[in-house]
N, C-alpha and C positions, 0 to 999 in steps of 0.2 A: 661172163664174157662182156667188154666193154663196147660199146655201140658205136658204130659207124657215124660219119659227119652225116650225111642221110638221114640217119636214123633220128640224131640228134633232132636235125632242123625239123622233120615229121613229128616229132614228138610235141617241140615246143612251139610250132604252128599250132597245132592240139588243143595246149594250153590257153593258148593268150592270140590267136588268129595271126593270118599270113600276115597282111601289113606291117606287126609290129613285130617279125620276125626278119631281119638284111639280112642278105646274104651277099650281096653287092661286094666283088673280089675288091675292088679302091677302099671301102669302108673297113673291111676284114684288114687290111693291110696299116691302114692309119690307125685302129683299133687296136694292132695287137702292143701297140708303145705307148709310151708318154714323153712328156721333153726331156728326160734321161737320154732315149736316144734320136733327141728332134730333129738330128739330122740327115736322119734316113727320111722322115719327112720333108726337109726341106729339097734337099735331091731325088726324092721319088724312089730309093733305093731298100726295098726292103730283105729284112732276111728273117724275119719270122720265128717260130712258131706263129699261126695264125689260128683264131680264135671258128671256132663251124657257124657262128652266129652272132649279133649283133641284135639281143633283147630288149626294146623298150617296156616297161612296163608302166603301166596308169594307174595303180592303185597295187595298195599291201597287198591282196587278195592275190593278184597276178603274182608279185613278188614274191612269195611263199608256195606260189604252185611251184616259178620256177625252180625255186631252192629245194622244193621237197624232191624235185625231178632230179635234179643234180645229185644231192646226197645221197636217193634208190640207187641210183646208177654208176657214180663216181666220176663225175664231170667236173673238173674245173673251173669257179665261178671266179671273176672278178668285177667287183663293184665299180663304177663308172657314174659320174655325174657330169660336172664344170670338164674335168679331162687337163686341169691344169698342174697335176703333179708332177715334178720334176727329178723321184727319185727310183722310177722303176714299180714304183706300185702298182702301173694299171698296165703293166706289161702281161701279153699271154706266155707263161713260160712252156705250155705244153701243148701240143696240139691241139684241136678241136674241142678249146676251154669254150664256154660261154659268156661274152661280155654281157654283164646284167645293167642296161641304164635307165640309170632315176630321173633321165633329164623331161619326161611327159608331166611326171609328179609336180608339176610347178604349182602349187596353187598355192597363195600366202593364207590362211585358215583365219586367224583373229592378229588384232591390232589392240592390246589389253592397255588402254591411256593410262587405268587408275589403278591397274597390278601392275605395272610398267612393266610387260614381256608381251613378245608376237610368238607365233607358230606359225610355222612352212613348211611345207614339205619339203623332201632332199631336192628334190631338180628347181628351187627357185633360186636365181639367181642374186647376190648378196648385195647387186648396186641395185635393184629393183626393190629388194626387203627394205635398203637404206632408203631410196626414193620415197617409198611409201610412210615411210612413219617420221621423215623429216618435213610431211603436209602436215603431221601434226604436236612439230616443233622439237621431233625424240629424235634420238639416233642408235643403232645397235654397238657405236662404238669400235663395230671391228672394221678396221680398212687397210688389209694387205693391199698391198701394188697388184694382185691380182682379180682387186674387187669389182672390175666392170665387165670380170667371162668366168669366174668361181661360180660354184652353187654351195649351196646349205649342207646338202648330205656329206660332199666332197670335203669341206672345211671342217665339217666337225671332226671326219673317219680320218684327218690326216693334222689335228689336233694344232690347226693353223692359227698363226698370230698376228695383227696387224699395225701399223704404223703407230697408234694410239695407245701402244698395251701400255707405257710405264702408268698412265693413269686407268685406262679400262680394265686391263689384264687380259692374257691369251683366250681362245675360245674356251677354256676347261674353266673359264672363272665366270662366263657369259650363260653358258647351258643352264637351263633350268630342269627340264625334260625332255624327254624322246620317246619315239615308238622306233623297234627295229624288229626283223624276221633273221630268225640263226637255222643255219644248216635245218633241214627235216620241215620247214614253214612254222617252225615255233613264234608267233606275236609276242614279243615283249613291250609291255611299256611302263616307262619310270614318271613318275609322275609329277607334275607343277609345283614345289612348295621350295620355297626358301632355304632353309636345309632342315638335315634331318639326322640322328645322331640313332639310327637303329641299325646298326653295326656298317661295315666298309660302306665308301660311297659307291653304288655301283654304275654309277654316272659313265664311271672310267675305264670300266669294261668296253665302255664303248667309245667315249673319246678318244682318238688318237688307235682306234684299233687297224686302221684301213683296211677294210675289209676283207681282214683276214680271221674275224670272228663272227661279226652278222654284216645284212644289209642294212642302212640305216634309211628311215620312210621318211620320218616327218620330227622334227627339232624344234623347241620352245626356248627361246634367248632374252636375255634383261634388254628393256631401254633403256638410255639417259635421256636427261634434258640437250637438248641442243642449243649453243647459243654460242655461234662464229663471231659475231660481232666481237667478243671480249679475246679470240685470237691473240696472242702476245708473243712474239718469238724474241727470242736473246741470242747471242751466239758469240766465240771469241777464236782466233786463230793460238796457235802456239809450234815450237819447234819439234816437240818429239811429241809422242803417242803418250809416252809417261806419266808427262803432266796433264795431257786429255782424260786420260781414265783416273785418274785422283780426283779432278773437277766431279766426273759421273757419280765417282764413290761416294764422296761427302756430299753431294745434291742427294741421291736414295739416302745416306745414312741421315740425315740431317731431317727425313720425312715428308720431302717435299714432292709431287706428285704433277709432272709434266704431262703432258699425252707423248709428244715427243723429245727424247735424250739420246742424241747420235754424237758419235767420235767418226770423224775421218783420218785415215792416215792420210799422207800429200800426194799419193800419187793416186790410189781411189778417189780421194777430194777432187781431186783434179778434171774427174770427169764434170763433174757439177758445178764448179763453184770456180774455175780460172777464172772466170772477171773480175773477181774481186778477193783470189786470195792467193797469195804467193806460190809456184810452182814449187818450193821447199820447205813448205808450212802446213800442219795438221789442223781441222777446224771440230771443234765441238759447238754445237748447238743444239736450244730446247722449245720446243714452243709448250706454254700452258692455257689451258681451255679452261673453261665451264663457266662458273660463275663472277662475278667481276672482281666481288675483293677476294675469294682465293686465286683468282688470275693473278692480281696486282700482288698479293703476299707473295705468292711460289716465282712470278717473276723480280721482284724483288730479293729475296732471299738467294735468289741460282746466283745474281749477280754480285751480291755480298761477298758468297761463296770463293766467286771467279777473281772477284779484287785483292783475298789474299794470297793470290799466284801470280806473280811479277810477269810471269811469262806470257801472261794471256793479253791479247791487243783485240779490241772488242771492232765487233763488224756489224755494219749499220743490217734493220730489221728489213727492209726492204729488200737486199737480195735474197733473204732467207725464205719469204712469202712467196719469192719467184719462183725458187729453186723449187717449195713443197707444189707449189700449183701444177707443177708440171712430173710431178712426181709417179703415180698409177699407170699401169700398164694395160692399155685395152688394144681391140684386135687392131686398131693402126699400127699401136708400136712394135707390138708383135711380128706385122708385116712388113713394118721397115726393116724390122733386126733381121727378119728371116731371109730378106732383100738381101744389104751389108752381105752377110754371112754368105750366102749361094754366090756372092761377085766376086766378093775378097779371100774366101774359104779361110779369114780369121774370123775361132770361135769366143763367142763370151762364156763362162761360166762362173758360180757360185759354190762357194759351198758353205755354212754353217755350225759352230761348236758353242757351247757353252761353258763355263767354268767360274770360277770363285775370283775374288779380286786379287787376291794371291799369285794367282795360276791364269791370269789372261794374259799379261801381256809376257810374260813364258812362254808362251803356246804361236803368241802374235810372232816373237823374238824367233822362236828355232821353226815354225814352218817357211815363213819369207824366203830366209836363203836358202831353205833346203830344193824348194820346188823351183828356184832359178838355176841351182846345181845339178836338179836332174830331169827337169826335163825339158826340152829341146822346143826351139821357136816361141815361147813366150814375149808377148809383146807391149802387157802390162802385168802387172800382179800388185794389190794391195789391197787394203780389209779397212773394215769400219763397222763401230758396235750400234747395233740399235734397241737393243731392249735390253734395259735393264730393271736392277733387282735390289734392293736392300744386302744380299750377302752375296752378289755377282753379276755378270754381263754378260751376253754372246760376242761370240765373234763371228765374220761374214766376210769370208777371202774373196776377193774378187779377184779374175781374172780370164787374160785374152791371151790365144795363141794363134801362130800360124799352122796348117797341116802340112806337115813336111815329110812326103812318101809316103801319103796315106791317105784313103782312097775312103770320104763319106763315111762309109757305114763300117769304116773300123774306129773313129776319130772315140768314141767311149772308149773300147778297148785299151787303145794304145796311149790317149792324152787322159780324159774326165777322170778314167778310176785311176791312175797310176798317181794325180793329183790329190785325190780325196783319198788313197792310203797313205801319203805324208800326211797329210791335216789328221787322219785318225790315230794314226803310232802318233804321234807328238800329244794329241789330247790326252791322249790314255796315258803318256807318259805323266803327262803331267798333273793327271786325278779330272779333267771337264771331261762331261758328256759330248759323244760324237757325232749330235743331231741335235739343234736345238728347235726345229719349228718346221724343217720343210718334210716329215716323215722319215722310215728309215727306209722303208720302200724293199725293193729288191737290191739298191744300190751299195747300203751297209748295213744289208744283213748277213753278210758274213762275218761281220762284227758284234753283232749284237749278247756273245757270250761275252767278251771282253767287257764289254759296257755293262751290265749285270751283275758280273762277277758271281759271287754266292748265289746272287736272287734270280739267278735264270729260272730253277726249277718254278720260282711261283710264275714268273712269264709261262713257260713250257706247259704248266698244270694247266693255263685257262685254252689253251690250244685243244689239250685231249678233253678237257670238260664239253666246253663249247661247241669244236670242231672233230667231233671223234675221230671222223671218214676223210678228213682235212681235202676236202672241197671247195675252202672257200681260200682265193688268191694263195697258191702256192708259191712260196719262196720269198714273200713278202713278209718284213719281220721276223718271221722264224725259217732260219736257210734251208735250202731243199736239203742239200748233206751237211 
């Protein structure tokens, strides 16, 4: 027999004491979403499932009481840190789930100068890890736009990438080690070493699982040398996308290693960069780091690169420093945008794909006019690549609308997802993956057969291995039906 929300909260007071057990109706409410559906947030507007409980926990040991309670019993857990998913993963889908948060866990554990790698726990926040080890001239390399309210546990479980990858690489290239707790309070931990060739890496179990296989505790990531001074940014405008993503191709193919290599189309471009670059002109631009003469070689060579395309009109380094300075999203902008948005009730959204260099600007080509075709009050739409790859890129639709006969807390329903199934039939048509960096969440996981194809079954296997009692974040990655 399943237990009562009562029951629940008595049990896991039990555990880990009242304090660290809300029950506070406002928190259950803000709890049971993510910014999938931020807009029930921003208008106060919820519709729930809501979760019996809001669990902090301080340490593994709690962590593993919780989980072992969940799995006896069959509670619904969902893993919670930073809280800055945006694809439905930390939504409660069923009643009286348990939100499990690692945000107490903050403590950064070692700062390793001469094995160049830190450990933190999941609730430290990744502009404080970065703070920290840029006193002693390193940096961790990863800096999503959401690095100044992410945490550790949260980045790695949603297998995040940051502005920096074409030269760092995404967080699955960063991890060294982790400790995590799976369904029943099983402690796993994989340990510190450079790599290791004693069968699968099982790193990967866990990156990118969003906890819908374990909790994650505490993470171990490489440093780099830090050294901003040698900053060099390039960049060129052009007329179409065409010639942008030729530039990006032959810069990865050619082995050259930017932190950052962006394509804007002109009307995305346009949020950033109208001062100085034509309302009907696409910009690529790269900046490269680290040391001075591979600074000076990789900015040299991008620009070689650029001079044999007639089409490229190069744009001075100085707005491109501007534009990055002001780049990251912390909770100011967050509260301007959520401002905007509650005045104007025009929303911004994103969405993400990856593919081959073949197959992106296919993808770029038949999504654009599809979602101007079908869906109603759009008031920008355009995309721009930022990570890329030796044998591909992503792609990153941006896009604004007005709500028109619709009421806050249908605006997912009826605009986000009807948007993000063009972007996904067009990818899949075209052979790219239908998520490249912000998780598949509960948002496309009704996709997630399509994207596997054959290899579902091994997905599906580490579900019943891992999660037998499937406890942990239902409907996330693997769809409820």
């Amino acid at each position: 027999m399943s237990l009562t929300r009562s029951e629940i909260v008595e049990q896991l007071r039990a555990l880990v004491g009242v304090h660290q057990v809300v029950i506070d109706e406002q928190t259950l409410r803000e709890r049971s979403i993510d910014n999938f559906r931020k807009l029930q947030n921003i208008f106060n507007v919820y519709t729930g499932p809501f979760p019996a409980a809001v669990v902090s926990v301080r340490s593994t040991a709690e962590a593993a009481a919780v989980l072992a309670f969940a799995d006896a019993n069959g509670v619904n857990v969902v893993a919670r840190t930073g809280g800055t998913a945006t694809e439905g993963g930390l939504e409660t889908p069923v009643e009286n789930s348990i939100v499990l948060d690692g945000g107490l866990m903050d403590q950064i554990l070692t700062i390793d100068t001469y094995n160049m790698q830190a450990t933190a726990q999941c609730g430290v926040p990744l502009q404080r890890l970065e703070d920290e080890v840029r006193k002693h001239g390193l940096t961790t390399g990863h800096s999503p736009q959401s690095k100044p309210i992410a945490s550790m546990g949260g980045l790695v479980a949603t297998r995040s990438i940051g502005q920096f990858s074409t030269l760092y690489g995404g967080i699955e290239d960063m991890v060294v080690g982790c400790e995590v707790v799976f369904p029943g309070g099983q402690v796993s931990r994989i340990k510190n070493v450079p790599r290791r060739a004693a069968g699968p890496d099982i790193r990967h179990l866990v990156i990118g699982n969003e906890g819908a296989l374990c909790f994650i505790t505490e993470v171990t990531v490489k440093l780099f040398p830090y050294m901003p001074e040698n900053n060099t940014f390039v960049g060129w405008t052009m007329k179409d996308m065409k010639v942008g993503f030729e530039v990006l191709r032959e810069v990865m193919v050619a082995g050259y290693k930017p932190s950052v290599a962006r394509l804007y189309d002109y009307e995305d471009g346009q949020l950033h960069f109208s001062n100085f670059v034509p309302a009907d002109e696409c910009i690529v631009l790269f900046m490269a780091e680290g040391n001075e003469g591979i600074v000076k070689a990789t900015a040299e060579g991008i620009r070689e690169i650029a001079a044999t395309h007639p089409g490229c009109t190069p744009v001075e380094a100085h707005h491109l420093e501007e534009w990055f300075a002001d780049l990251v999203w912390g909770p100011d902008k967050v509260t301007r945008e959520d401002n905007r948005i509650r005045d104007t009730r025009n929303v911004n959204r994103t969405t993400e794909v990856s593919a081959d260099w073949s197959s992106i600007q296919q993808i770029y080509d038949a999504v654009i006019p599809r979602i101007r075709a079908e869906i109603k009050g759009i008031t920008l739409l355009g995309g721009h690549s930022s990570h890329s790859y030796i044998n591909g890129t992503n792609m990153y639709f941006n896009y604004f609308y007005d709500l028109i006969d619709c009421e806050p807390e249908e605006e997912t329903d009826k605009y986000y997802l009807p948007i993000i199934k063009i972007i996904v039939e067009e990818t899949l048509r075209f052979g790219g993956s239908i998520v490249h960096h912000h998780g598949i969440g509960k948002a496309r996981a009704r996709w997630v057969k399509d994207e596997y194809g054959s290899s579902y079954p091994m997905l599906a296997a580490l579900k019943t291995a891992f999660d037998p009692n499937g406890v942990m974040n239902m409907g996330t990655i693997y769809p409820l039906t």
